[in-house]
C-alpha positions as a printed NumPy array, in Angstrom:
array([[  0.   ,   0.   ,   0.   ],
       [  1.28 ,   3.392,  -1.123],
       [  1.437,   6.138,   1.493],
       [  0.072,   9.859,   0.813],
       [  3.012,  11.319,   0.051],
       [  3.78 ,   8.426,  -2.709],
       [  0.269,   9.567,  -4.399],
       [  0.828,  12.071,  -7.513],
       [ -1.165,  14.837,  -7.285],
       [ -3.093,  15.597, -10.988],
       [ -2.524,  18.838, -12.808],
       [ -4.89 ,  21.535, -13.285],
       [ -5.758,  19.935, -16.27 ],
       [ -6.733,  16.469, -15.088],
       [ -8.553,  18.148, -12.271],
       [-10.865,  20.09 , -14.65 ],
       [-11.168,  16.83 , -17.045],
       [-12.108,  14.922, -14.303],
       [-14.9  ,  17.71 , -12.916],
       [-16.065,  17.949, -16.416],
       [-17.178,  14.237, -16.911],
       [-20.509,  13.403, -14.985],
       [-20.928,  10.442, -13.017],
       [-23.588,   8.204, -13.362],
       [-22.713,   6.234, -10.432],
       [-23.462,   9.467,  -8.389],
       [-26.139,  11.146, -10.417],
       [-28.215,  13.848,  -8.093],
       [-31.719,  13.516,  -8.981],
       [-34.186,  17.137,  -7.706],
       [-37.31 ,  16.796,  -8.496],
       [-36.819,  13.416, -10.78 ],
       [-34.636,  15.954, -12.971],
       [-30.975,  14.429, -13.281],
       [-28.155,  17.453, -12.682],
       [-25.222,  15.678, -13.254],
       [-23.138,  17.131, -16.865],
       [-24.683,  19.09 , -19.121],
       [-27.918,  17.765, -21.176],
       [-27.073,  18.978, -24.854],
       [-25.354,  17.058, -27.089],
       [-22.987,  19.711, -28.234],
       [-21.224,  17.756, -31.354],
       [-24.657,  17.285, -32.925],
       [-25.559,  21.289, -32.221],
       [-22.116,  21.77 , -34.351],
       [-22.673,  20.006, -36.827],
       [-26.018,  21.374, -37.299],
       [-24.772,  25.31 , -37.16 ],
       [-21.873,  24.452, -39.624],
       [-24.286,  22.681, -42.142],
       [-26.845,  25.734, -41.634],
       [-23.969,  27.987, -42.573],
       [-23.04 ,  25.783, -45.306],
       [-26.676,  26.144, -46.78 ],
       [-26.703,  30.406, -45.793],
       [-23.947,  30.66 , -47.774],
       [-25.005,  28.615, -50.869],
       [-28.125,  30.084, -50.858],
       [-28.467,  33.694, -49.531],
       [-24.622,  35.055, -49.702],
       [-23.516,  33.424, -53.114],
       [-26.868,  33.913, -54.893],
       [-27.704,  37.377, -53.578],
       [-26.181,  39.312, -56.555],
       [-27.351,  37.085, -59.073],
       [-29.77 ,  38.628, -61.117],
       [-30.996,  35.56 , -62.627],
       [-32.625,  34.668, -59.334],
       [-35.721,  36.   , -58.39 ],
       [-36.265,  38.357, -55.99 ],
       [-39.177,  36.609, -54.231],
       [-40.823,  32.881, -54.398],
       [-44.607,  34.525, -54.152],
       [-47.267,  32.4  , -52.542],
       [-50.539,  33.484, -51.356],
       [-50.825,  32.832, -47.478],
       [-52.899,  29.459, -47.347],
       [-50.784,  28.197, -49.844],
       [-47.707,  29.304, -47.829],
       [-48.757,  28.066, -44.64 ],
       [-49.578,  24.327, -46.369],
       [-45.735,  24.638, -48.297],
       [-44.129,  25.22 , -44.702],
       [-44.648,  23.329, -41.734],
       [-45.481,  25.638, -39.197],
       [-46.906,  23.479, -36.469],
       [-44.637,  23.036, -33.15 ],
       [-44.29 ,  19.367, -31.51 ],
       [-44.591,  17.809, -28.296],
       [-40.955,  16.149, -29.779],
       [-38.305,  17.395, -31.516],
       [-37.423,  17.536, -35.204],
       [-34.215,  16.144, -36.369],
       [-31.282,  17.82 , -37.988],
       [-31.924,  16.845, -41.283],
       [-35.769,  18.066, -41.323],
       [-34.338,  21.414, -39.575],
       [-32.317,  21.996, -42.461],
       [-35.032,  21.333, -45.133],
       [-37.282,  23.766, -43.021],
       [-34.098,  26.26 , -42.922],
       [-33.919,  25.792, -47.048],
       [-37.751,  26.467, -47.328],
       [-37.391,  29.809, -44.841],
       [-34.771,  30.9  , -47.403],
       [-36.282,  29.876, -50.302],
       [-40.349,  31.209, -50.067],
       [-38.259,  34.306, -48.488],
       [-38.075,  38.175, -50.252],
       [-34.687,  38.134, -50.795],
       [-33.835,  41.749, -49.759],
       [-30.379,  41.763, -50.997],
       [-31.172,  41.066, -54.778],
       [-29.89 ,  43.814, -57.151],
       [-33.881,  44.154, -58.401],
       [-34.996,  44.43 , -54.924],
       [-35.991,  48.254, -54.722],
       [-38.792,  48.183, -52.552],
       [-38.228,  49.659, -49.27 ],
       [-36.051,  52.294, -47.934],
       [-33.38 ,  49.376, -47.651],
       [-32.248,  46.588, -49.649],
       [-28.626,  45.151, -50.563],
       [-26.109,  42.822, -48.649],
       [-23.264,  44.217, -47.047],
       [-20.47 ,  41.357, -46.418],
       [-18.616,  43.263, -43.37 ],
       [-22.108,  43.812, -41.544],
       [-23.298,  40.707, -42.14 ],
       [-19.905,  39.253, -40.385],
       [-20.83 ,  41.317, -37.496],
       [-24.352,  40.092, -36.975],
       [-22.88 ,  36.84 , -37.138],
       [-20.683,  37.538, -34.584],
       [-22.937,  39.431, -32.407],
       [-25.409,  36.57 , -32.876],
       [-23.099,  33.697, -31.673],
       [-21.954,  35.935, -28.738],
       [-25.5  ,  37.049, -27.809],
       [-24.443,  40.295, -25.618],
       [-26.32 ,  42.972, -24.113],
       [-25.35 ,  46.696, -24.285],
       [-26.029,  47.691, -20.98 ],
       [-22.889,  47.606, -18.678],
       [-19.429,  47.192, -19.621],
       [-19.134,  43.687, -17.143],
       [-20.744,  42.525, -19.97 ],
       [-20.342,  44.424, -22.957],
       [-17.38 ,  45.63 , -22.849],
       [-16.274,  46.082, -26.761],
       [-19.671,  46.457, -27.908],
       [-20.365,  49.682, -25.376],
       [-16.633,  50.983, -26.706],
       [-18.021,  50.42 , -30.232],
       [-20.623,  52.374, -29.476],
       [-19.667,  55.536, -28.22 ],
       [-16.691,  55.497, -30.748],
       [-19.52 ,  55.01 , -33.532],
       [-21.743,  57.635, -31.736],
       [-18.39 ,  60.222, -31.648],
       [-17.692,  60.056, -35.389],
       [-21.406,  60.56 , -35.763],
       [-21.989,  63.529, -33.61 ],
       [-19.063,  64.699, -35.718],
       [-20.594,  64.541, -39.373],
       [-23.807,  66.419, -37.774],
       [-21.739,  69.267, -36.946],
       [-21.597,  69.339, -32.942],
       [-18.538,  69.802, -30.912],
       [-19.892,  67.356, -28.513],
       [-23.151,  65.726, -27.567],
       [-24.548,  62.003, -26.35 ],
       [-26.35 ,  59.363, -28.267],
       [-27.764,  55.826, -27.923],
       [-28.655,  53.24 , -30.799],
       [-32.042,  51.79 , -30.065],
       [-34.613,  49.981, -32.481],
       [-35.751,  52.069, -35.378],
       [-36.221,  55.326, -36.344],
       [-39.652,  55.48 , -34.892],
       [-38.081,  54.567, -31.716],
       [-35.591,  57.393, -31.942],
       [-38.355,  59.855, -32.72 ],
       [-40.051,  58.688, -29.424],
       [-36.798,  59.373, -27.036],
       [-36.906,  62.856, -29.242],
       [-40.586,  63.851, -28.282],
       [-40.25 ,  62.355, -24.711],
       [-36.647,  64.004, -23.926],
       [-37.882,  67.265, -25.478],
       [-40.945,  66.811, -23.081],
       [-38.908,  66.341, -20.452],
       [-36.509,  69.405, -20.801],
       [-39.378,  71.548, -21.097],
       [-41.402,  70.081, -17.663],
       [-38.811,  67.767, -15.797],
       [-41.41 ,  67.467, -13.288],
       [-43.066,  64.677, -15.233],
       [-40.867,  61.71 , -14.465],
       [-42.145,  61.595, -11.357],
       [-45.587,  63.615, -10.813],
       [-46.698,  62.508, -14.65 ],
       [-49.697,  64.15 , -17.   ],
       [-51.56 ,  65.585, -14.591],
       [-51.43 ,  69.298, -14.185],
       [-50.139,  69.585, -17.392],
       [-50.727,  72.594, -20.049],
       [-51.764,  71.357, -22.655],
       [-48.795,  70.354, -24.961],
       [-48.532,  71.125, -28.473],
       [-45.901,  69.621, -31.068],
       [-45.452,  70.833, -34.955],
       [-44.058,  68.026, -37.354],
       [-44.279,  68.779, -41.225],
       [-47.623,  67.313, -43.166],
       [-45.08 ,  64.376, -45.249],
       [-43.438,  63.611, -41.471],
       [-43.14 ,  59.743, -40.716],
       [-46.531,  58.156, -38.679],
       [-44.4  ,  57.372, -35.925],
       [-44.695,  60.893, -35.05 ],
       [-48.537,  60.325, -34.314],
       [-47.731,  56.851, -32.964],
       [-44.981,  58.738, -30.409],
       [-47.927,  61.35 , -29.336],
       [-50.008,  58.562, -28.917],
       [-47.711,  56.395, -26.813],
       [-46.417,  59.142, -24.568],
       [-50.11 ,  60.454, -23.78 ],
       [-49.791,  63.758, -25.609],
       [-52.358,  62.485, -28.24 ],
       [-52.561,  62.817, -31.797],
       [-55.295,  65.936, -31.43 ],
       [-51.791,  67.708, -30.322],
       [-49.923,  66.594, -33.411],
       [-49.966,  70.043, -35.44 ],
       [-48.954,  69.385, -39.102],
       [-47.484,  72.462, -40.94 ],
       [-48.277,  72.321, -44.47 ],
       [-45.579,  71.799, -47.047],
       [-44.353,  73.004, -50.592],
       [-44.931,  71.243, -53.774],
       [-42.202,  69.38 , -53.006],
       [-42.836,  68.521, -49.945],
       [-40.495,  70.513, -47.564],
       [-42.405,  72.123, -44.471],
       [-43.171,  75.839, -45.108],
       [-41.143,  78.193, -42.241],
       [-43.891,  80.892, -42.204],
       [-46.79 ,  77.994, -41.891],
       [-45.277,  77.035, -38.712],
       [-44.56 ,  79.939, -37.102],
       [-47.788,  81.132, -37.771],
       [-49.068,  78.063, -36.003],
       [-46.837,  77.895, -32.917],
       [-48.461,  82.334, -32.73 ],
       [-51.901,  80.344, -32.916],
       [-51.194,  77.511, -30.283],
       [-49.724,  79.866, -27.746],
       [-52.878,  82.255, -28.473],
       [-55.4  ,  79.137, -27.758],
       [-53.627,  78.473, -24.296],
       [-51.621,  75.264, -24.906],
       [-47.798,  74.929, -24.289],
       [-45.65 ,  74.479, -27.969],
       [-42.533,  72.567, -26.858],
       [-41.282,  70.837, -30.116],
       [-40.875,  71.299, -33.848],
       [-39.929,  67.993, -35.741],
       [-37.623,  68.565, -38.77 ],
       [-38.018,  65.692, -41.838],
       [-34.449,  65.561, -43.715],
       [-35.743,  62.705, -46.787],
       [-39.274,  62.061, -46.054],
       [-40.226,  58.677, -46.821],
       [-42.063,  59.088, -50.04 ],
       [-40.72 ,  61.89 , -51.861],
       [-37.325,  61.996, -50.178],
       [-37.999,  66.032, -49.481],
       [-35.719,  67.89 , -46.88 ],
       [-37.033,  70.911, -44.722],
       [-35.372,  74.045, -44.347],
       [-33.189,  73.501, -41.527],
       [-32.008,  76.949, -40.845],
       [-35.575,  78.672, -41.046],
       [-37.163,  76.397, -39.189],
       [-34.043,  76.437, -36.52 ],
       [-34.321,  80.356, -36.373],
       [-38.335,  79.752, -35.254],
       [-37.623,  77.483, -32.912],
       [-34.588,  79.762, -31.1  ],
       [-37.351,  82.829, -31.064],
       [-39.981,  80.617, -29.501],
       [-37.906,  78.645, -27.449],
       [-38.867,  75.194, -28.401],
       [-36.588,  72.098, -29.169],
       [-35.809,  71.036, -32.841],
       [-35.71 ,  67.461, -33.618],
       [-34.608,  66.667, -37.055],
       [-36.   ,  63.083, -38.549],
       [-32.946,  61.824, -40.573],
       [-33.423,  58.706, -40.249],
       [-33.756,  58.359, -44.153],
       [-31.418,  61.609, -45.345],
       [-28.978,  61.518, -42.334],
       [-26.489,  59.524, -44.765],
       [-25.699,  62.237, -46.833],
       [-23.969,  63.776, -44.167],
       [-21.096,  61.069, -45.427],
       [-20.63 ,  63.282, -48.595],
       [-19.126,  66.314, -49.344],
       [-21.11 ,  66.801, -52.317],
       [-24.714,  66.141, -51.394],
       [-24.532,  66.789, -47.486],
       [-26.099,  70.496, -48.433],
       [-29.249,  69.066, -48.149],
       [-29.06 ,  68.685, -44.551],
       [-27.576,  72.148, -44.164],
       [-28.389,  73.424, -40.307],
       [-28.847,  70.66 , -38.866],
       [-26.206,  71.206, -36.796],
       [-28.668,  73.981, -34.973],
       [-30.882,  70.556, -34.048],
       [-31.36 ,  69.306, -30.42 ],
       [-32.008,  66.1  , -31.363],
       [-31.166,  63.885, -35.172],
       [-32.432,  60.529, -35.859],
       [-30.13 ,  58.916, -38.436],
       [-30.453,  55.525, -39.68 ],
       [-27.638,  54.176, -41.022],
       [-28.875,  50.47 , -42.035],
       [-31.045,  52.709, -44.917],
       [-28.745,  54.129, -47.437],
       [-25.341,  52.642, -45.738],
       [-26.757,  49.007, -45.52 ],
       [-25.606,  48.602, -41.65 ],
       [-28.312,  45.827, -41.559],
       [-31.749,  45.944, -40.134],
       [-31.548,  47.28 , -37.2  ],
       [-28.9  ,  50.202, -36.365],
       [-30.823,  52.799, -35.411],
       [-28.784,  55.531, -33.7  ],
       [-30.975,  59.187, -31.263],
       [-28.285,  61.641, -31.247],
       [-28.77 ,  64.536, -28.781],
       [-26.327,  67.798, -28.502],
       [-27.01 ,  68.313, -24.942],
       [-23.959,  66.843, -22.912],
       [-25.269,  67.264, -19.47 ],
       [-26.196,  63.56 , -19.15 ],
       [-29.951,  64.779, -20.278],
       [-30.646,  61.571, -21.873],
       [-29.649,  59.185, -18.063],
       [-31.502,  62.044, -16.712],
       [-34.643,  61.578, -18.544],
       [-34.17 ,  57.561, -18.668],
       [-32.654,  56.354, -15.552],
       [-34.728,  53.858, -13.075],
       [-31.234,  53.248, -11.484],
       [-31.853,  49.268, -11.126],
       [-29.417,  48.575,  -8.058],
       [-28.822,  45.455,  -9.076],
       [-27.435,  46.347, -12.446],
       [-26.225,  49.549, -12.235],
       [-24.013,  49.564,  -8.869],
       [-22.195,  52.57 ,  -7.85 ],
       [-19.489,  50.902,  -6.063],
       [-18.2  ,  49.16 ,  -8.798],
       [-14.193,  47.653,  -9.369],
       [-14.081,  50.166, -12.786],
       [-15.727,  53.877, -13.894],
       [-19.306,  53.115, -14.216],
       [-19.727,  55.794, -16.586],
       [-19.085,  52.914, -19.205],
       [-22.326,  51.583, -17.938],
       [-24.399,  53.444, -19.915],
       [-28.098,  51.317, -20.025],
       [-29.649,  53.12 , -17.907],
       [-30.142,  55.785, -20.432],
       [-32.386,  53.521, -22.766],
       [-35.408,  52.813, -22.487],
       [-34.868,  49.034, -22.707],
       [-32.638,  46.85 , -20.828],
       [-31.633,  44.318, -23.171],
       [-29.916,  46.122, -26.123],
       [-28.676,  44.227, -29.171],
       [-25.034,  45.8  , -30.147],
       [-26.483,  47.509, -33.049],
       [-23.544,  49.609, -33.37 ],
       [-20.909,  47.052, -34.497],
       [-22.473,  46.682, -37.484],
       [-22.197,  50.248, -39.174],
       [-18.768,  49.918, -37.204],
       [-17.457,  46.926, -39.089],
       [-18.281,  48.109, -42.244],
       [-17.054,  51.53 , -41.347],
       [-13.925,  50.156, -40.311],
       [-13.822,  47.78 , -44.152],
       [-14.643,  51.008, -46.201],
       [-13.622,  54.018, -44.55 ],
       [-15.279,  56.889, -44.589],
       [-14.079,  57.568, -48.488],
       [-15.888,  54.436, -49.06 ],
       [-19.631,  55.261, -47.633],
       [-19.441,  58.662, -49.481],
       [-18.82 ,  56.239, -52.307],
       [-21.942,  54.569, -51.631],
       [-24.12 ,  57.726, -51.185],
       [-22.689,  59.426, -53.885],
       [-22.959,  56.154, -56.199],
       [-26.817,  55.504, -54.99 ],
       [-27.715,  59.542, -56.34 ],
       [-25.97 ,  59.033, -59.064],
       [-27.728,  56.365, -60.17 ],
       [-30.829,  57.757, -59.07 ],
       [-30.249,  61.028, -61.675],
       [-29.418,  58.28 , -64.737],
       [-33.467,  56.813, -63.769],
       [-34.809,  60.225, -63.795],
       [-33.25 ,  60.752, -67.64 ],
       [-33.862,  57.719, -68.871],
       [-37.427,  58.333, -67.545],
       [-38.047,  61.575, -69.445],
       [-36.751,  60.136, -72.511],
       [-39.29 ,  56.694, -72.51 ],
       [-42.969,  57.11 , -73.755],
       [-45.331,  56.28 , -70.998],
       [-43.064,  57.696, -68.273],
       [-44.245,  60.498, -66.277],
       [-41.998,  62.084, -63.337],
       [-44.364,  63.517, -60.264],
       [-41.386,  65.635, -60.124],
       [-37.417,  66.429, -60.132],
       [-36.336,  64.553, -56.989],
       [-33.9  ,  65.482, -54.696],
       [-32.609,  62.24 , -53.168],
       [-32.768,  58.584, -53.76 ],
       [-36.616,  58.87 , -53.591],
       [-38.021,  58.536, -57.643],
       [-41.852,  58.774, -57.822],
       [-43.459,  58.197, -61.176],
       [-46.348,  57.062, -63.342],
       [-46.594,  54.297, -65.987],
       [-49.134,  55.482, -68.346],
       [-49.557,  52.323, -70.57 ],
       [-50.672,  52.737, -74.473],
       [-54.258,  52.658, -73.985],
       [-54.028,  55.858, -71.796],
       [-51.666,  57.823, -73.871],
       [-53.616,  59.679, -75.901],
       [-56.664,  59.891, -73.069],
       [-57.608,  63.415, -71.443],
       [-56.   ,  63.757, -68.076],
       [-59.271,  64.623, -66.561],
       [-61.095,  62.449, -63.942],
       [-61.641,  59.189, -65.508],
       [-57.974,  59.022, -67.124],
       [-57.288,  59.282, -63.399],
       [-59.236,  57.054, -62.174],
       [-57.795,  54.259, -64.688],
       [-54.304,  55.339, -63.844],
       [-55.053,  54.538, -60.314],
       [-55.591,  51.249, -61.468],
       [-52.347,  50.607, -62.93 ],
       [-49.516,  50.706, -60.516],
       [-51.455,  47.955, -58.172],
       [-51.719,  45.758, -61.499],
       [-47.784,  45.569, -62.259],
       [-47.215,  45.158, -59.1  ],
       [-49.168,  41.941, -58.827],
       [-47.382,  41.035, -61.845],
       [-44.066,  41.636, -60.694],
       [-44.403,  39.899, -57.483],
       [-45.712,  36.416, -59.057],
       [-43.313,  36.926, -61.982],
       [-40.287,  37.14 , -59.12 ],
       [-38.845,  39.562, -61.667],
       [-38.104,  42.398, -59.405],
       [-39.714,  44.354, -56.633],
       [-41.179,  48.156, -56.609],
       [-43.141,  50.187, -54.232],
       [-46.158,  52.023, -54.972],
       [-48.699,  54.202, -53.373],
       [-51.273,  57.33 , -53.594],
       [-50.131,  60.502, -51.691],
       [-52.292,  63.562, -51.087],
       [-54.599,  63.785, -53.61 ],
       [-52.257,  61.863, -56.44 ],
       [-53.225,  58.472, -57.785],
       [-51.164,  55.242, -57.493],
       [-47.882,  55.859, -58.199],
       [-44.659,  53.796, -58.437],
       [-41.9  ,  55.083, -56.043],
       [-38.282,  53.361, -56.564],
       [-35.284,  54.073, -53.953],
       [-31.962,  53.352, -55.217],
       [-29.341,  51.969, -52.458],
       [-27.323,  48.664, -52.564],
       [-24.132,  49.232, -54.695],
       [-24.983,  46.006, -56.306],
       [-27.47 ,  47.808, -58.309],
       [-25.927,  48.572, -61.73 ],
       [-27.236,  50.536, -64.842],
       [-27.754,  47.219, -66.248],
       [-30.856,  47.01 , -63.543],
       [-32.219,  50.47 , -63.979],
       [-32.295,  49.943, -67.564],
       [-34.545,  45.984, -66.586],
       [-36.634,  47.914, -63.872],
       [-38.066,  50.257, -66.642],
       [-37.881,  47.605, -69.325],
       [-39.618,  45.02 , -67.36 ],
       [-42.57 ,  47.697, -66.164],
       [-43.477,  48.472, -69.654],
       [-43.815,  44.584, -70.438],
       [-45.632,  44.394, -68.004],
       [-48.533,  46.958, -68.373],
       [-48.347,  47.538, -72.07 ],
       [-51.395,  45.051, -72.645],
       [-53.394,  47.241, -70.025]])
């Protein structure tokens, strides 16, 4: 028999093999529920994310500039919901069935990156943010404290510093959060809450009666914002615009004169820079020399236009907004950051936004922590989990450089100005009018309109046209185009250039393929 001191003692590493292997001789049972070792099968999970990569790769990443693809797979919804099974088990599938179901997802899918895809105020695949969504996805973080965000909250206030630079401030704050509607929400509230601090604790009541001026082409969330902070959409003013749709200075101070004279309390003027249908911009300056004689805080809505503040040659059309209080600017629009990346920047530097936001949760935001807790900067959103939205426009910042998004914005205009020619010169092509961004609104008269009267029948058959392609379009798979009516104007179609994928080539199809389309109409 060996004595103590002949027994070798195992290395760390032994010691950790041996803790890591459960017992079955010694399994602890609570509750009938074994404990012992973990309970997934961790090989089989590999396997199965390294196959689903295989198949993301093959057929979202490879095929998304293809043109020969089609842009969507349409089915009706009945038909949809009997193609994919939708119905969750008392047991689970297995891989193999998880990767047909992953290959019908993809495949019945709008695939948003396609060169033909032009149909929202977003489309295209960027490589470098698409890396970082991977990687934020496999490292599921949470930007709320730097224990456990660390590079994501330094990514984010580096992102948010370069930012506040291209709007012109010396210094200010910011937070990413989810959509532009969102950011337009922390504008109206914070606004609200420099004007009557009082309300974070003692709420509505006793209240004036608060008034808010957006322009008449502003984004619903405005209304949705009023609505949701208990200001109600009866206080939403809406300042008429110009025939291009840019808010009118003297309309809106004529209505803050007219609030103020009916009792209520103006504390806001909301700013549009590239509304969403006709891509106007509001006077910046005018309406920033109201607001400093009537003492009320400027928000500016960039969520669409903010991204021409990346170039020198078309960042004139946001000229002023450096005179804002608050910008929303979306960078997954024109520089395809990916769905979501959302960013509220504020120039007030006094901590207005914790001030406004903070519940001071002592369990997550502890004073006495081990490093500066002024990292820890959650408690100046609204949520508490955060996705690291910011990484993404970071990544691909850090790919292209700053040289590189002008690129893109300058590229997506330019392209935009070759539609609008090639427009004027092709029968059947009518221009609502001469844009001024990415935003091209027109009419597709086909030949057995031509020669009709514009009075109210040609019109009313007009109207009928635009809805007609589009069905076409969609079951066709050909390519995808917005359309709508907009105050007072029939069905029209509105196409946004963006991804850099989108060549000549695919200007030239979209008008092509329209007038195949609708000529037999």
């Amino acid at each position: 028999m060996s004595s103590d001191s002949d027994r070798q003692c195992p290395v760390d590493g032994d010691i950790d093999q041996q803790e890591m292997i459960p017992s079955k001789k010694n399994a602890v049972l609570v509750d009938g529920v074994v404990l012992n070792g973990p309970t997934t099968d961790a090989k089989a999970g590999e396997k199965f994310v390294e196959e689903a990569c295989r198949l993301i790769m093959e057929e979202v990443v490879l095929k998304a500039t293809d043109v020969n693809e089609k842009v969507c797979e349409w089915r009706p919804p009945e038909q949809l919901k009997q193609l994919l099974d939708l119905e969750m088990r008392d047991s689970g599938e297995p891989p193999h069935k998880l990767l047909e179901l992953c290959r019908d997802v993809i495949h019945y899918s709008v695939k948003t990156n396609h060169p033909r895809f032009f149909n929202q105020l977003y489309a295209g695949l960027d490589y470098y943010s698409l890396v970082a969504r991977f990687m934020t996805e496999a490292l599921n973080p949470s930007v709320y404290t730097y224990e456990v965000s660390p590079v994501f909250l330094l990514v984010e206030e580096a992102v948010l510093k370069k930012m506040i630079e291209f709007i012109g401030w010396k210094e200010g704050d910011g937070i990413f959060n989810p959509g532009g509607s969102v950011s337009n929400m922390y504008a109206m509230n914070l606004a609200r809450y420099k004007y009557c601090p009082d309300i974070k604790e003692k709420g509505l009541s006793g209240l004036p009666r608060l008034i808010l001026f957006t322009s008449a082409e502003c984004h619903y969330s405005m209304k949705k914002a009023a609505s949701f902070l208990g200001i109600g959409t009866e206080n939403v003013c809406f300042v008429e615009t110009d025939g291009r749709g840019k808010m009118i200075p003297e309309e809106l101070e004529k209505q803050v004169w007219q609030a103020r004279k009916e009792g209520a309390a103006p504390f806001l003027v909301c700013a549009t820079s590239g509304t969403t249908v006709l891509g106007a911009f509001d006077p910046l300056d005018e309406i920033a020399d109201i607001c400093e004689r009537h003492s009320l805080w400027l928000h500016v809505d960039a969520s669409w236009g903010g991204s021409a503040l990346m170039s020198r040659k078309h960042r004139k059309l946001l000229h002023g907004i450096h005179r804002a209080d608050s910008v929303a600017w979306n960078p997954h629009k024109m520089l395809m950051a990916g769905i979501q990346c959302c960013a509220l920047l504020v120039k007030d530097k006094s901590d207005l936004l914790k001030k406004c936001y903070s519940a001071k949760a002592s369990y997550l935001f502890q004073q006495d922590k081990f490093y500066d807790v002024s990292y820890d900067t959650g408690d100046k959103s609204i949520q508490c989990s955060r996705r690291p939205d910011a990484f993404k426009f970071w990544m691909t910042w850090k790919a292209l450089g700053t040289l590189g998004l002008e690129e893109r914005v300058n590229r997506a205009l330019a392209l935009s100005r070759y539609l609008v020619d090639e427009i004027k010169k092709r029968e059947g092509f009518k221009l609502l009018m001469e844009p001024e961004y990415a935003n091209i609104c027109f009419w597709y008269i086909p030949p057995s309109l031509r020669e009709m009267e514009e009075g109210p029948e040609f019109w009313a058959k007009l109207n009928l046209v635009a809805p007609a392609i589009k069905e076409r379009m969609m079951k066709k798979g050909s390519l995808m185009l917005g359309y709508q009516p907009h105050r007072g104007k029939v069905n029209f179609f509105r196409q946004v250039v963006i991804s850099p994928q989108v060549s000549r080539e695919d200007i030239d199809f979209l008008l092509d393929e329209i007038d195949l389309l609708g000529k037999d109409m």
